[in-house]
C-alpha positions as CSV (number, residue, x, y, z in Angstrom):
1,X,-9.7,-19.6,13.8
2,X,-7.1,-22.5,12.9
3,X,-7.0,-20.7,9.6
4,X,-5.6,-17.6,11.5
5,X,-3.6,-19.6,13.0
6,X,-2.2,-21.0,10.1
7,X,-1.3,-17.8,7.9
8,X,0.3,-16.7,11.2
9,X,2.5,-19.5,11.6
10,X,3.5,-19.1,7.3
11,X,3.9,-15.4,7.9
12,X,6.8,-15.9,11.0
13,X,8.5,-18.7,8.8
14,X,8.6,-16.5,5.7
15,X,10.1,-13.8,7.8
16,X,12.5,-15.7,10.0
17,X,13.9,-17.3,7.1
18,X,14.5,-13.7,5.5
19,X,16.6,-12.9,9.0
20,X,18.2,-16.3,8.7
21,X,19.1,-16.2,5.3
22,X,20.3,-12.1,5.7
23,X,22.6,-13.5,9.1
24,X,23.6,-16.2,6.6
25,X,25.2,-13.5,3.8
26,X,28.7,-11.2,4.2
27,X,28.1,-7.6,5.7
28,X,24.9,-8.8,7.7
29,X,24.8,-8.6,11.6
30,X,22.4,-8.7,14.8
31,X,22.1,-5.8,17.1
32,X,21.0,-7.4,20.2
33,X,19.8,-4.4,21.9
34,X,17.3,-3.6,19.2
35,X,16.7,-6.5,18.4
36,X,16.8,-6.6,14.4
37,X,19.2,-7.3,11.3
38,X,21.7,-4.7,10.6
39,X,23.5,-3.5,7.4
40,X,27.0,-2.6,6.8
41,X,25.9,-0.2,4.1
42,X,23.5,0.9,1.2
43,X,25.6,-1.0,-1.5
44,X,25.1,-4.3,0.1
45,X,21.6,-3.8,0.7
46,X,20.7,-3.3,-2.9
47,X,22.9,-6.1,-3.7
48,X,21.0,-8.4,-1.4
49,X,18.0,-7.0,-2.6
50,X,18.7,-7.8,-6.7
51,X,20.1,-11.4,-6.1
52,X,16.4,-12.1,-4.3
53,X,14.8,-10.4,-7.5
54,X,16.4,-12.6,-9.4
55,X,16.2,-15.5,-7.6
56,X,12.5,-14.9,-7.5
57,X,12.4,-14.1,-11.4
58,X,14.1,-17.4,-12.0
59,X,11.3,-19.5,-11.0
């Protein structure tokens, strides 16, 4: 149970710190009636999307 518990609690840090870090970057926003992240468009998406590739290639 407290192993449950515990991959829980790591899988709502990994993804608030996606939201956070996507709030955190230029042509991110909230939309506080649906509650989520919003995009300004496609093109900054994918180039969200490459520098966390690369980030994640870099280690």
């Amino acid at each position: 149970m407290a192993k449950d518990v515990q991959n829980k609690m790591k899988r709502l840090k990994d993804k608030y710190s996606s939201a956070y870090d996507m709030l955190n970057t230029s042509g991110f926003g909230w939309d506080d009636t649906h509650k989520c992240v919003t995009v300004d468009g496609p093109k900054i998406l994918e180039a969200y999307l490459k520098a966390i590739r690369e980030a994640i290639l870099d280690e």
